[in-house]
N, C-alpha and C positions, 0 to 999 in steps of 0.2 A: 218188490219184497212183500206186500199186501196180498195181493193175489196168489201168491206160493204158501203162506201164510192160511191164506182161504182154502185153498186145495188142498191143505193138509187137515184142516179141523172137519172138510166133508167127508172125506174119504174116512176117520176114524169112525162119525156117524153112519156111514151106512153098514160098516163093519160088525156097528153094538143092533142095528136092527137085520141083519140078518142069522143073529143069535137068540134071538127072542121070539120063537117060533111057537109058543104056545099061547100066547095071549091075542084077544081079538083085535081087528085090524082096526075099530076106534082107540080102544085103551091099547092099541098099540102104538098108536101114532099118537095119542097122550102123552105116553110112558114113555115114548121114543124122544120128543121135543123133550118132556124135564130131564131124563136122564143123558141126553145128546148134551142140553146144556150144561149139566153139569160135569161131565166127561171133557165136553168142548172147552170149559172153563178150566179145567184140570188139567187139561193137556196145555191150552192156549196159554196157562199161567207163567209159565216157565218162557212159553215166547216171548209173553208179552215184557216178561222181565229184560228176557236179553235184549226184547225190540228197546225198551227202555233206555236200559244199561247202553244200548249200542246208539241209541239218541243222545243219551249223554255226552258218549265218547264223541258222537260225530257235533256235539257244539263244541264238546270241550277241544278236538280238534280244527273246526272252526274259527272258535279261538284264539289258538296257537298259530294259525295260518293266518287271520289278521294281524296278531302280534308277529308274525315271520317277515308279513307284508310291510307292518309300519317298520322293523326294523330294515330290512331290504332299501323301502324308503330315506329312512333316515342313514344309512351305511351310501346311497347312491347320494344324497343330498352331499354328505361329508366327503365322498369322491368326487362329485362335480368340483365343492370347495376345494380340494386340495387339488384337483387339478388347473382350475383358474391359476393357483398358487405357483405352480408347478411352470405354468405357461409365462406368469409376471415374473419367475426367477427366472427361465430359459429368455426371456425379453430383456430382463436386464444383465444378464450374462453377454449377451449378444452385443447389446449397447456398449457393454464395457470391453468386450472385445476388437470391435469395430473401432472405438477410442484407442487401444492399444496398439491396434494395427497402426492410424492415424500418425500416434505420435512416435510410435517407431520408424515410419515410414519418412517421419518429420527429420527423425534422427538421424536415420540412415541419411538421408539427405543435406544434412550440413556435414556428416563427417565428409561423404564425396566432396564435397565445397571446400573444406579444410583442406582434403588431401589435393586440389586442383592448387591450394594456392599456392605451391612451393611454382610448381611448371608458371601459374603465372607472372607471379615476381618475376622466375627468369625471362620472360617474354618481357616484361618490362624493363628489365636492366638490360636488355641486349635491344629494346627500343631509346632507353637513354642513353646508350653507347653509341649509335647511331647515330641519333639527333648531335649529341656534343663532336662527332666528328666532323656531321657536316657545320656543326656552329667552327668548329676549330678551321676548315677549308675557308669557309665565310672569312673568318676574322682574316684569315694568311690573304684572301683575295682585295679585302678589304685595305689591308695592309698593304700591300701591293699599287695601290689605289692612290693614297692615301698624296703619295707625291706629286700625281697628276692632277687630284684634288687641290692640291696645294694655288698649285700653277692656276688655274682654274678661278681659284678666290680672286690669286691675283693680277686674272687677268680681269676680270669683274669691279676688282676694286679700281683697276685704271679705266676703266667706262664709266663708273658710277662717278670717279673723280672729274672725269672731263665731262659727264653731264651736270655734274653741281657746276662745271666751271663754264657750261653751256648751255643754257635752258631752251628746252623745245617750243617751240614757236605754233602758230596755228594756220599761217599765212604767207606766203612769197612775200608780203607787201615788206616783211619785214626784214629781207634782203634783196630790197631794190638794187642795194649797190655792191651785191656779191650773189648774182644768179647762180644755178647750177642745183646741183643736188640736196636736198634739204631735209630733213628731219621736220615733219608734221603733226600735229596733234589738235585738232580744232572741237575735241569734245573730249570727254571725262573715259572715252574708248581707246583703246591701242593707236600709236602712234606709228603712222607710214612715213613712206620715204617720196617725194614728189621731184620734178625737175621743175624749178623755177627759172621764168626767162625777161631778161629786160630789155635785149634787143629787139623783139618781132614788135611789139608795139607801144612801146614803153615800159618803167621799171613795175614789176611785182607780181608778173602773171604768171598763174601756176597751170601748166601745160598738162591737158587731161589727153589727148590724141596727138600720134605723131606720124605721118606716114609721106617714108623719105626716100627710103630705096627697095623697097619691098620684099626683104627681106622674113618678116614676118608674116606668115597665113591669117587673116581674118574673121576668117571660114570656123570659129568658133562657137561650144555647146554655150549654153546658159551660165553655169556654173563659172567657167570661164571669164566670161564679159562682166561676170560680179565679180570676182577677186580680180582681173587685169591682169595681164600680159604683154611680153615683149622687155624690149632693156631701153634704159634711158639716149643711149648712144644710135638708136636706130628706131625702127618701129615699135610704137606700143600703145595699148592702150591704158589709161590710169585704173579703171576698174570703177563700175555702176557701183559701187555701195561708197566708194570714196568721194566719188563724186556729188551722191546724196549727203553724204556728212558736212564734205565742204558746203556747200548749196544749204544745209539745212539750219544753219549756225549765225548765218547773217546775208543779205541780200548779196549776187552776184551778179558780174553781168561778163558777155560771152563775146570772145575775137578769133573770128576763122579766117586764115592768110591760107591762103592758093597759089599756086606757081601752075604756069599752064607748059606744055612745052614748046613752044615760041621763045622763052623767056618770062614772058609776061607776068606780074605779080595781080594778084586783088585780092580783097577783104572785104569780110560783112561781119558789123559791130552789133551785139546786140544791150541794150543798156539793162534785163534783165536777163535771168537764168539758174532755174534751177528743176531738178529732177525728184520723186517722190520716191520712196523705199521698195522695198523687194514687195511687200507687203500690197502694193499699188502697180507692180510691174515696172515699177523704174518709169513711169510716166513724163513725160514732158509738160510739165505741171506750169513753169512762168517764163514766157519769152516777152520779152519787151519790144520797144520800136526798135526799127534797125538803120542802118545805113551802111555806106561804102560803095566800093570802086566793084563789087561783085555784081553781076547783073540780077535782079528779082531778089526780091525775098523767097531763095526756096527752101529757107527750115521752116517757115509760118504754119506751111500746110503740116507739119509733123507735128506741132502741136496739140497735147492732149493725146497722143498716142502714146500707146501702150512699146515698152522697149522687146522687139524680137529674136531670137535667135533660130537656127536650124529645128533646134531639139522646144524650142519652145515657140507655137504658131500663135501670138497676139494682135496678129496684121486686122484691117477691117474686110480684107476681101474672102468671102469664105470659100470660094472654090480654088482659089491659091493661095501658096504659103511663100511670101515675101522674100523670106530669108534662106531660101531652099537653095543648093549648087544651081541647079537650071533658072533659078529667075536671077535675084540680084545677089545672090553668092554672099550677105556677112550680117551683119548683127546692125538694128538700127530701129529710130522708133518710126514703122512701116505701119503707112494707113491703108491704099489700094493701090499702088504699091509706094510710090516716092517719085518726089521732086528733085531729089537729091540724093546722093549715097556713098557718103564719104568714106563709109568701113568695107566698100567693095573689092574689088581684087584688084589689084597691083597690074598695072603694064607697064613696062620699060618703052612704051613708045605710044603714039599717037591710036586710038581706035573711039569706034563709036557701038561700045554695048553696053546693055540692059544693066549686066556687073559690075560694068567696072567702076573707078573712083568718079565723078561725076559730080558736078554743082547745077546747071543748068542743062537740059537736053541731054545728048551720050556724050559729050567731048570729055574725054577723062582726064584727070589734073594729074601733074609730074610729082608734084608733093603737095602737101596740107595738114595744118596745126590747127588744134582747136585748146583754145587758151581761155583761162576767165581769173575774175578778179572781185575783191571786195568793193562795192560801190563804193563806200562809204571812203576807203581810202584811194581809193583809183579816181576819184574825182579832187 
């Protein structure tokens, strides 16, 4: 703007001195600078006014453009604010909408529940329709029952009367003078059944082995030889755990009679006897001195031996098993292998093997009882 300004205040001066063509070229360029200025002054006044005038406009618009600016400012200030404002309503509009959802959703979901519970009542009433009919079958079975129950009591009530009129015993000794089958109880456990004998060698000995006509196999597992087998009228044996019960309640002592088949009878008396629990193998835990008409003591050497069967090898020989079908064929307390072997197999007639019933050597016995008794009363 200055310089457009300047080019105008030259160009009017050179204008005034090429009019002035009479005066000399000092007093003209005197006359020329005073009258230039004041021309220039003349002219330039009015610019200088508008330059003025238009400085003023441009502060006074300056001005207006800072006060545009602070308002600008303070109008974005109050939009930031009101949009915060704007953002913490949309936030909590949300929140409470989400809550809305929630517990509508909460709503929705008990009425489904309400309307399920008619369907399930009925599942329940057609499950207690059910149940009471099978209670009602129950009761009709029951019912039905009811007479055989009866019967039942009393046949119970005529055992429990004839045991109050007959108390169980613990001992043969205690029908020396009415052997046979007896009713046993020698400890605070279940009470067995035993055959008591007072022929073979006087009154009260209760018969643990019997073998007469061979009709029973001996050739039995473990389990077996613990519970006892066979019937009192023929072969049997009383059974390892009865045996330890009797044996373990008071001293016994032990009478094995043999019949050979000649005829010939013998016996070997032992004045002790008794066997240890499953827990021990049924051990041969007390033999006493012996005597009789049998030749040698051959149970002595079984003592301290462990009781063997097929299914259970306790023998002392480890490369055989005692009680296996191909050696001595039965259940016995086997060391390497035996002296003896009363629980072998049955022959109906004379033979000399490894199996069969045998006291001494292979000569096998026709029959043989093995009996024992309470010292205390057998003396």
């Amino acid at each position: 703007m200055k310089s457009v300004l300047f080019s105008y205040m030259l160009y009017l001066c050179l204008m005034f001195i090429l009019g002035e063509t009479q005066a000399s070229e000092n007093e003209a360029t005197t006359i020329t600078e005073e009258q230039c200025g004041k021309y220039f002054y003349k002219a330039v006044s009015p610019l200088l006014k508008d330059i003025h005038q238009m400085k003023e406009e441009i502060e006074n618009n300056n001005n207006k453009i800072e006060g545009k600016d602070r308002e600008i400012k303070q109008l974005q200030e109050k939009l930031n604010q009101r949009n915060d404002l704007v953002i913490e309503e949309l936030r909590a509009q949300n929140e409470f909408y989400k809550q809305s959802i929630k517990e509508l959703a909460s709503h929705v979901l008990s009425i489904n529940e309400q309307i399920s519970i008619p369907n399930s009542n009925a599942l329940k009433t057609q499950d207690y329709e059910e149940q009471l009919e099978k209670q009602k079958k129950s009761i009709d079975q029951q019912a039905q029952q009811i007479p055989e129950l009866k019967n039942e009591i009393n046949i119970c009530a005529k055992k429990l009367k004839r045991c109050e009129e007959k108390p169980v015993y613990g001992e043969c000794t205690d029908f020396a003078d009415a052997p046979g089958i007896h009713e046993m109880k020698p400890d605070l456990e279940d009470s067995f059944d035993v055959l008591c004998d007072s022929a073979t060698a006087g009154p009260g000995w209760t018969v643990i082995q019997q073998r007469i006509n061979g009709k029973e196999d001996f050739y039995r597992d473990w389990a077996t030889y613990r519970e006892g087998f066979g019937a009192f009228d023929g072969d049997f044996f009383l059974g390892l755990e009865k045996i330890h019960r009797l044996t373990r309640v008071q001293p016994h002592e032990l009478y094995i009679h043999m019949e050979e088949f000649d005829g010939n009878t013998k016996y070997r008396r032992y004045d002790q006897f008794a066997i240890s629990g499953e827990e021990d193998q049924y051990t041969l835990i007390t033999l006493g001195k012996s005597n009789g008409s049998a030749a040698g003591d051959q149970l002595e050497y079984h003592k301290d031996k462990k009781f063997s069967t097929f299914d259970r090898d306790n023998d002392n020989w480890e490369s055989v098993h005692c009680a296996s079908r191909d050696n001595r064929g039965g259940g016995w307390w086997y060391g390497a292998c035996t002296y003896s072997n009363l629980n072998g197999k049955y022959y109906d007639h004379q033979v000399f093997n490894y199996d069969a019933i045998y006291w001494k050597g292979l000569t096998n016995l026709k029959t043989v009882k093995m009996l024992i008794r309470p010292i205390s009363n057998g003396k």
